[in-house]
N, C-alpha and C positions, 0 to 999 in steps of 0.2 A: 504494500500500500504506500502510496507516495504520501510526504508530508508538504506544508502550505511552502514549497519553496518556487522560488519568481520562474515563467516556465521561459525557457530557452524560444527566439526567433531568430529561423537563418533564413539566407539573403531570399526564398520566396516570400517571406513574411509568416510562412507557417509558423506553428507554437509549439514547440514539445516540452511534455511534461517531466517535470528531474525529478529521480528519485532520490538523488542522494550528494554530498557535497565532500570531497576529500581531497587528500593530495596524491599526486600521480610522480611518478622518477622517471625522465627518458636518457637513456644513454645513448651520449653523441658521438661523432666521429671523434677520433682522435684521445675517446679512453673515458672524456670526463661524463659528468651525468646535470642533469638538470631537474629543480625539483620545484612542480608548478603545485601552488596551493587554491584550493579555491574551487578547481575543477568540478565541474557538476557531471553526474552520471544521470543520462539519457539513455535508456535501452533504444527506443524506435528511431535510432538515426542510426543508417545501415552503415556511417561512414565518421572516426574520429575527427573532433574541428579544433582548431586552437586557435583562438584570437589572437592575429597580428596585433592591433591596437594595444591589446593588454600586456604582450611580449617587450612592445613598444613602451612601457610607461614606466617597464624596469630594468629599462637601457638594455634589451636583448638585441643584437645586430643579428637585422635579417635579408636572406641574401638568395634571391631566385636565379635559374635558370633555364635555357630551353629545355633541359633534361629531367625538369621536377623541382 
């Protein structure tokens, strides 16, 4: 059962509902690891998302290319 937490919208404006709030660790290229707090868990989104914006507001440099 989900609790009253604020329900996630991605860029079609759809709403999914979060069930849960935690911290997540990804391990990056070159050994080190990153530990984002705050992450809400969404079962019905078929696909993990991470806020550039949010990345961005704690100095994470990010860095695309044609490859992904």
């Amino acid at each position: 059962m989900a609790r009253d937490f604020e329900p996630v919208r991605v860029g079609n404006s759809q709403h999914y509902v979060v069930f849960g709030i935690g911290s997540v660790e990804l391990n990056l290229l070159g050994g080190s690891t990153l530990v984002l707090h705050d992450v809400r868990h969404v079962p019905d989104l078929s696909r993990s998302l991470i806020s550039m914006g949010q990345l961005d507001e704690v100095s994470i440099l990010l860095g695309f290319s044609s490859g992904g």
